[in-house]
Structure formats: structure tokens, C-alpha cells
C-alpha positions in Angstrom: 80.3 -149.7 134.5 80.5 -151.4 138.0 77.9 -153.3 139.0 78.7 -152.5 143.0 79.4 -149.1 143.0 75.9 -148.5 141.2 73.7 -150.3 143.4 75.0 -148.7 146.4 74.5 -145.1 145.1 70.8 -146.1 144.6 70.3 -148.1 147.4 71.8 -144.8 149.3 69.0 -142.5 147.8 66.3 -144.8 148.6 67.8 -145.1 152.2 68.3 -141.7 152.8 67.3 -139.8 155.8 65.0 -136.9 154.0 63.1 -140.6 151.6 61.6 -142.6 153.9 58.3 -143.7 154.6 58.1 -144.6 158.5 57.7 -148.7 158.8 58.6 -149.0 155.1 61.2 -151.5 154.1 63.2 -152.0 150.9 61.7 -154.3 148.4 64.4 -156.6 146.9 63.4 -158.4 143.8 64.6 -159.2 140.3 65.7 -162.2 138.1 68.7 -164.2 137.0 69.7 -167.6 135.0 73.2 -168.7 134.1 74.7 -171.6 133.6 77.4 -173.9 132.2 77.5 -176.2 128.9 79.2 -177.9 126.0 78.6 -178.7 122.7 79.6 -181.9 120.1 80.1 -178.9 117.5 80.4 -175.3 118.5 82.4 -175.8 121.5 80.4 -173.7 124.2 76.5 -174.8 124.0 74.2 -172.4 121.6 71.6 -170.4 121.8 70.0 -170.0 119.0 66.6 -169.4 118.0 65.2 -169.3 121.3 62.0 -167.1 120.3 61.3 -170.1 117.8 61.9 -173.8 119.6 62.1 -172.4 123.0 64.5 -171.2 125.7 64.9 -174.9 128.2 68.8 -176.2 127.3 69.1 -173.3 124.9 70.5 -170.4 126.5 74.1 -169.5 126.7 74.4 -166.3 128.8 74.7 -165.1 132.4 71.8 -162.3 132.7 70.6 -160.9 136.1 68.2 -157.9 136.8 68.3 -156.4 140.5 65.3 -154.7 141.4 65.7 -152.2 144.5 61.9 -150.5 145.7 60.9 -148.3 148.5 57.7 -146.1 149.8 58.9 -143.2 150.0 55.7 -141.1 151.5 52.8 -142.6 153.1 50.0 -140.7 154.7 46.3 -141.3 155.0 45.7 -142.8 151.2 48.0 -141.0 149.4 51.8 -143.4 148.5 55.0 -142.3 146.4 57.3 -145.0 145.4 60.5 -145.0 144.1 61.5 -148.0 141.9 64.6 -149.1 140.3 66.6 -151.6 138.7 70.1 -153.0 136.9 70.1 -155.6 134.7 73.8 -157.3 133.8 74.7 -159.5 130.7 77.9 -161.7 130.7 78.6 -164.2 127.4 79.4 -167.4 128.4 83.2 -166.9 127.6 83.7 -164.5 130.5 85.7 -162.1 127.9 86.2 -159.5 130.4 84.8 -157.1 127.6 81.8 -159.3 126.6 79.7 -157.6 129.9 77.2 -154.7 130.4 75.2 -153.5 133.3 72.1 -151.0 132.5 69.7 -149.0 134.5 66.7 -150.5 133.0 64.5 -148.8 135.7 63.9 -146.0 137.5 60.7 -144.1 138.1 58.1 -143.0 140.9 54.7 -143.9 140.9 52.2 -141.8 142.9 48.4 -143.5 144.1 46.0 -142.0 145.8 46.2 -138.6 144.3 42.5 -138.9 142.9 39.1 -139.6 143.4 39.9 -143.3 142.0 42.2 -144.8 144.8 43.3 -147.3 141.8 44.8 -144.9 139.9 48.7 -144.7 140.0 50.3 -141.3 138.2 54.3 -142.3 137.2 56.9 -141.1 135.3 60.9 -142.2 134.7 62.6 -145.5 133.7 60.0 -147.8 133.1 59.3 -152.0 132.8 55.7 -150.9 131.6 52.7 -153.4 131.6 54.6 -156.2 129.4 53.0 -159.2 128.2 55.0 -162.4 127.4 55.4 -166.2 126.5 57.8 -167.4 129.1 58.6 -170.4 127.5 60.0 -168.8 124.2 61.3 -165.6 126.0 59.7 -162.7 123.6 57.9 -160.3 124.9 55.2 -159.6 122.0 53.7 -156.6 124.2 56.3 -154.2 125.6 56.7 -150.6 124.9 59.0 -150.1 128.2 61.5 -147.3 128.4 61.3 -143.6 129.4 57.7 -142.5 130.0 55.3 -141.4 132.1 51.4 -142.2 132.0 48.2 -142.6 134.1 46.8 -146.0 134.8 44.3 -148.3 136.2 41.7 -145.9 135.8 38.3 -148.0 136.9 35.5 -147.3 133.7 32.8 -149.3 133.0 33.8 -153.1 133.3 37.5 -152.6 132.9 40.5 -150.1 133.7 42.5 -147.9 131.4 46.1 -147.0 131.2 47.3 -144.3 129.1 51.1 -143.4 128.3 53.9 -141.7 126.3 57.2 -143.8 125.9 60.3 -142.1 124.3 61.4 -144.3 121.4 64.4 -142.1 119.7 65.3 -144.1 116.4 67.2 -143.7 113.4 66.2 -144.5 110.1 65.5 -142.5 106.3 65.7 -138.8 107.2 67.2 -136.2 104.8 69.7 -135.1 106.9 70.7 -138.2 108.8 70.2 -137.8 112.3 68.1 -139.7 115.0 64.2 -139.1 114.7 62.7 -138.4 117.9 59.9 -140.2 118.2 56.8 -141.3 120.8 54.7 -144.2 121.9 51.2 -143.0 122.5 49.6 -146.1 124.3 46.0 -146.9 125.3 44.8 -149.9 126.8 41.6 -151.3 128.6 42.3 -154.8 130.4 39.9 -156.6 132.4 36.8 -156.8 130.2 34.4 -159.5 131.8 33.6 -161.8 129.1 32.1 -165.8 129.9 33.2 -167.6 132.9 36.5 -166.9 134.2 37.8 -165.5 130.9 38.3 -161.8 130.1 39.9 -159.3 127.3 42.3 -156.2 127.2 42.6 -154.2 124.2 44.8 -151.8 122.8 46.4 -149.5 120.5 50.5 -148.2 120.2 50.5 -144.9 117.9 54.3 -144.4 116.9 54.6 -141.0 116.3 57.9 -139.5 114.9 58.2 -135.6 115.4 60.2 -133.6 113.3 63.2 -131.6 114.5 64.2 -128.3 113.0 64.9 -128.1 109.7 64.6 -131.7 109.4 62.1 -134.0 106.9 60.9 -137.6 108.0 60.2 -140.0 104.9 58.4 -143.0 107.4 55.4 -143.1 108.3 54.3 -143.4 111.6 52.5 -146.7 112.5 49.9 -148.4 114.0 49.7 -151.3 115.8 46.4 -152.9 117.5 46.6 -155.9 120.1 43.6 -157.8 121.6 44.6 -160.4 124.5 41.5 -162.4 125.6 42.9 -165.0 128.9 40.4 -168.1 129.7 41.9 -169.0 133.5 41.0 -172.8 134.0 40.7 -174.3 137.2 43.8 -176.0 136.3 45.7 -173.8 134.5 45.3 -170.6 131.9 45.4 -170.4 128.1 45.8 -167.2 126.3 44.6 -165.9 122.9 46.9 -162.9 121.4 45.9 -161.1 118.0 48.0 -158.1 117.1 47.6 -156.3 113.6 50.1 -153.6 112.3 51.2 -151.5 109.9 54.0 -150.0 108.4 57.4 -150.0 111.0 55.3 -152.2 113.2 54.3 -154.6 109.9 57.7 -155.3 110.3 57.8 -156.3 113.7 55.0 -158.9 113.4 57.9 -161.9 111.6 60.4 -160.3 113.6 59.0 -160.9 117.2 59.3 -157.7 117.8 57.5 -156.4 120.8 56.5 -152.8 120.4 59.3 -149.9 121.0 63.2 -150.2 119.1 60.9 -149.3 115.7 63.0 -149.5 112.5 61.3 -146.5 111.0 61.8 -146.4 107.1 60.0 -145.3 104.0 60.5 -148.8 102.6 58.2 -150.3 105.1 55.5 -147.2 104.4 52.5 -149.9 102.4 53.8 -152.6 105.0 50.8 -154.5 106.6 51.2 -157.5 109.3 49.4 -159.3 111.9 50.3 -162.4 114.1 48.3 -164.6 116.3 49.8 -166.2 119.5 48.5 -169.0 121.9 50.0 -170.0 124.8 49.2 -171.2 128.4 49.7 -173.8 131.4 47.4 -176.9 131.7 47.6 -179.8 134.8 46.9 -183.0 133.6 46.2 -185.0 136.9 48.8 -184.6 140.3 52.1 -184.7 138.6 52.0 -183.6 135.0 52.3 -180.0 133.5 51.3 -178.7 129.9 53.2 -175.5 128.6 52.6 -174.6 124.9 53.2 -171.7 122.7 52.1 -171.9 118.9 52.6 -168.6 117.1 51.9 -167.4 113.6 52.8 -164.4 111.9 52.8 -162.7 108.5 53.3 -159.6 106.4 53.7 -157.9 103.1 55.6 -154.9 101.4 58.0 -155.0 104.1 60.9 -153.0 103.0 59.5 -152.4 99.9 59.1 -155.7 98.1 56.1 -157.5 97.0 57.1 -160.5 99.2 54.6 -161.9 101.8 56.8 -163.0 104.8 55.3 -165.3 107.3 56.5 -167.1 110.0 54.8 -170.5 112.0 56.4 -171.7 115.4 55.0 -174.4 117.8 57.0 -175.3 121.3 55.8 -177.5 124.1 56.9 -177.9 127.6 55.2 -181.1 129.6 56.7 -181.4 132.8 56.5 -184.6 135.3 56.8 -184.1 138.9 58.4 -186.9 141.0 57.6 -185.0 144.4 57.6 -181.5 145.3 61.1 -180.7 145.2 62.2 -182.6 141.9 60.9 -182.9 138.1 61.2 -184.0 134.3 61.0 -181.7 132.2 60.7 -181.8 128.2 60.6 -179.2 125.9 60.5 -179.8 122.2 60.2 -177.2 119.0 60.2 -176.1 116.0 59.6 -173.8 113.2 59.3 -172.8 109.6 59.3 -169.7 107.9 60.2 -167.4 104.9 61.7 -163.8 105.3 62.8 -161.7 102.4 62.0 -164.9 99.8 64.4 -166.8 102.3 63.2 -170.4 103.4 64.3 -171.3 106.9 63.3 -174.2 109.2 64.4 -175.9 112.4 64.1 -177.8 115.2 64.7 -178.4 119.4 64.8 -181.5 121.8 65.4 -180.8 125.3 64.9 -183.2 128.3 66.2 -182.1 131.6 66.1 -183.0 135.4 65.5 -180.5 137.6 64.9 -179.3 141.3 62.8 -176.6 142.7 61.7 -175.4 146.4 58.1 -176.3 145.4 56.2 -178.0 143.0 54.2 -176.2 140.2 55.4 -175.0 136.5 56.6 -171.4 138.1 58.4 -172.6 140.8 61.8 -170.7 141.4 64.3 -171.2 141.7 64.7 -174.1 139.8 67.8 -175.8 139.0 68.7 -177.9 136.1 71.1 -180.6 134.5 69.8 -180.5 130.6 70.7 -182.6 127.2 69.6 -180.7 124.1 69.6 -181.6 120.3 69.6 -179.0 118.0 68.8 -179.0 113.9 68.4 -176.4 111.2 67.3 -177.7 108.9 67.9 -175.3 105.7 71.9 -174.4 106.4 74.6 -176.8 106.8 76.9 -174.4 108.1 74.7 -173.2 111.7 76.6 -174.8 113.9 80.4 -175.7 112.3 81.6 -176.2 108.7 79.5 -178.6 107.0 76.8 -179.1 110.3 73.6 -178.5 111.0 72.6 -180.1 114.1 74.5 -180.8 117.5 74.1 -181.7 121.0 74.5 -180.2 123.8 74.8 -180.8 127.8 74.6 -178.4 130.4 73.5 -177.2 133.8 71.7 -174.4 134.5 70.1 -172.2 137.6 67.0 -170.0 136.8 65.4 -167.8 139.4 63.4 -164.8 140.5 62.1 -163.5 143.5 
């Protein structure tokens, strides 16, 4: 699929004569990194086990993700918008069949329909409500796909969002064939709790519906996630607890992030939970914190009696020179034990690196990066007989 062709078929539909809002211009947004690099044993730099010692120096990949939105009706309160978006992946070999682009959005949200002005009615192609740790790049909250839903209704202290999210998956069905299955999903964010801090709570229901003729051995599953955010007046820490059962047990060790559910009847006892903190601190005028420290655990997964657990710790201080240039460290590391299997490693990465503004977020950012790599349980992770290596790089991270 051709990147080109694609965007200028939607950007044609949002343009066109019978889909426009009066005054209304296209919104232009989205996200890329990419980058060059070399390694003392793999050849091409690594990336590997980003989720665990963190993402700075450690990515290999071109990704992009072009995001085209427009008003399509406004009068008096009432708004229809049309959003959309293609996301492209190139390795860092440039195989010419090592690339992908994706429609990995495309919806219309509606506000003003109700009472509630807040209230936005969508449905389509969906990025829905995610929650992430930026520095590790997992999304531990994210049930995006093909949907539709009702959200930001105001009650009480807080605002609920309710939604269905396709989630089609195969996995331990008599006759073999996908399951079709749903993501019920309930939340209520912006709880008032002490000073500055507040919660959101909620639940994903995976529900997997029978077609004809047709038997389903998993269970559906539960999973439960309360995020309580203490904003500082220099900076923001964040508390994450999720607890699950069976397919989303799994997902707990796994980082997974609530939709792709491996449903199978091996994981039907399964029980899991992890906890995840991570945040932003200043430390006087030219010194930023970034931490995540996550830990995770669960039992019967695929039917065995072992407990699987997983501990990760990755911190990002950052030292500004002036506004337009920094120092940035990241270092990580991890240990854990999947299926009776021990693993453990670490990351050091210090890099220079220029941005338009100063502050943790600003983009885009530029980089020249040195990064040393170890894992420590398998002498074979990065050539025969190695387990460590260093690599250098340069890389461009952005979004807008």
C-alpha cells in the first residue's frame, strides 16, 4: 500500500465540496522518530527490550503516524468531526518488503447532540482514551480499534465514558475459526481527591460471542484499572493498579495493554495484577526527573502452577544547557521469570540533544546517542557467544 495515494483520497473526502464546515481548516497532526545507528556486535543498533530498560538509544525503526482532522458541520452548539490517520513502519534495513502503512484511524465524533454539551457520540476507527509511560513506550491502557461509544458524560464529581471495541481473536474453539469477540469499557476519570491529585477508574469486560454452530472453551475476562495522578507544581507522578483475570492475567507480565487478547482455556483459573509508577519531577532550572518502575505478577497462566512476575525500574534525568540544547541519561533494567524462565538485563544511554524549547516534552527533539546494552541470563542476545554491546546513533523524535 502507497503511502501517497492514500492520504490524498482522505484528504480529498475531508476537502470536499458537500464536508465542510464554513471557516474550518484541516488539522494536521501525528508523530514520527527514525534514525540511524551501529552496533560493536549485531551490526545495525538493537532494540530490544524497550518496554523494560526504556526506549532513549534503543530503537531501531522508522515509524510515522499522519493524522488528517476536519469539522465537518458546525451550527449553533451542535459539531461533527471527521478524524483520520496512517501510521507507516520501515526496519532499519530499508528491505523494500520490510514496510507497512495502516489506517489506524478513522471515525466521526458528534458534540452537542444532548443536554450535556460535554458529551461527544463516535463511532469508526479509533485511538481511544490510551494511557501510557512515554519513557518505556507501552501503553498499559488501550483498548483502541473499531468502536463506537458515548463519553465525557458530566456525573457527580467526574465524567463517564462508555464503549464497545471489536477485538476479533483466535484461539481454542472446536471448530477453529476466529472468535468474535467485544470490549465492553466503562470508565469515570476526574474524581477530586486531596490537592491537585485526582482518580479514574475502570473496568474492560472481554466478551467473546459465539457464532453458529460454534463452541468457545475461554473464558471471557475481566480486567479492573485504577489511575490516581498527584500533578506537582513542578511536575506529575502517577500511580497505576490494574488487576485481571483469565486472557487479561496474561497480559499483566506481558505489558499488554487491553485489546489483541489471547483467548484460551489454558488461561481460564489465570489471575494477575501489576502496579505502575511513573512521572516528571524539576529539580531546580535545569534538571528533569523521568521515572517508570513497574511490577507485575500472575498465576495459572496457560495452565501451569507457575507464578510469573516481572520487576522493571528506568530513569530519565535530563540537564538543560539552555533552551535549545540538553543531556540526557536514561538508564534500566529488569528482572523477571515467565514460564519457570529466569531473565534479567540492563540499559545505559547518555545522549546530546536539541529541541525548539526547553522542558522534558519538547518536540522535536534531535539526538546523537551512545548506548550499552547487557542481558544478563543469555550469552547469545546479541551475537554468538555475547551478551552485551554498544551502540551509537542519531536519532529525530517528533510530534505535532
Amino acid at each position: 500500500m502507497k503511502l501517497l495515494p492514500l492520504a490524498s483520497a482522505i484528504l480529498g473526502a475531508l476537502l470536499s465540496s458537500n464536508a465542510i464546515a464554513e471557516d474550518s481548516p484541516v488539522e494536521f497532526y501525528g508523530y514520527m522518530r527514525g534514525g540511524v545507528g551501529l552496533s560493536t556486535e549485531s551490526g545495525a543498533n538493537n532494540k530490544w527490550e524497550v518496554n523494560k530498560v526504556g526506549r532513549l538509544g534503543n530503537e531501531n525503526d522508522l515509524y510515522g503516524e499522519f493524522g488528517l482532522k476536519k469539522e465537518v458541520y458546525a451550527e449553533d452548539d451542535v459539531s461533527f468531526v471527521v478524524d483520520s490517520m496512517l501510521a507507516y513502519w520501515e526496519g532499519q534495513d530499508e528491505n523494500s518488503t520490510d514496510r507497512n502503512v495502516d489506517v489506524v484511524q478513522l471515525n466521526v465524533q458528534a458534540n452537542g447532540l444532548f443536554a450535556d454539551k460535554d458529551i461527544t457520540l463516535w463511532a469508526g476507527d479509533r485511538y481511544y482514551q490510551r494511557h501510557d509511560v512515554h519513557i518505556v513506550d507501552n501503553y498499559y491502557w488501550d483498548v483502541s480499534g473499531i468502536g463506537g461509544g458515548i463519553e465525557h458524560i458530566n456525573l457527580g464529581p467526574g465524567k463517564l465514558s462508555f464503549a464497545l471495541i471489536q477485538d476479533t481473536v483466535a484461539n481454542d474453539i472446536e471448530d477453529g475459526k476466529e472468535t468474535t469477540a467485544v470490549i465492553v469499557d466503562v470508565r469515570y476519570a476526574g474524581i477530586p481527591l486531596w490537592n491537585k491529585a485526582d482518580l479514574e477508574v475502570g473496568v474492560d469486560y472481554h466478551y467473546g460471542h459465539e457464532r453458529a454452530e460454534q463452541s468457545l472453551d475461554a473464558d471471557d475476562s475481566v480486567m479492573l484499572t485504577a489511575s490516581l495522578t498527584q500533578n506537582l507544581n513542578t511536575g506529575f507522578n502517577k500511580t497505576i493498579l490494574q488487576v485481571a483475570n483469565s486472557g487479561y492475567a496474561e497480559q499483566m507480565t506481558t505489558f499488554g495493554h487491553g485489546n489483541g487478547l489471547v483467548r484460551d482455556a489454558a488461561n481460564n483459573d489465570a489471575e494477575g495484577f501489576r502496579v505502575i509508577n511513573w512521572g516528571v519531577l524539576s529539580v531546580g532550572d535545569n534538571i528533569e526527573f523521568g521515572h517508570s518502575i513497574r511490577y507485575a505478577a500472575a498465576t495459572n497462566v496457560d495452565g501451569t502452577d507457575t507464578d510469573d512476575s516481572t520487576l522493571s525500574v528506568v530513569i530519565r534525568p535530563m540537564y538543560k544547557w539552555n533552551d535549545l540544547m540538553r543531556t540526557i541519561v536514561e538508564v534500566g533494567g529488569f528482572t523477571e521469570t515467565i514460564n519457570d524462565i529466569d531473565s534479567a538485563g540492563s540499559k545505559f544511554t547518555i545522549a546530546q540533544a536539541w529541541a525548539p524549547r526547553s522542558g522534558f516534552w519538547s518536540r522535536p527533539e534531535i539526538r546523537v546517542f551512545a548506548t550499552y546494552l547487557n542481558d544478563a541470563k543469555n550469552d547469545n542476545a546479541f551475537a554468538l557467544h555475547e551478551n552485551s554491546e554498544l551502540s551509537v546513533g542519531m536519532q529525530a523524535e517528533a510530534w505535532w
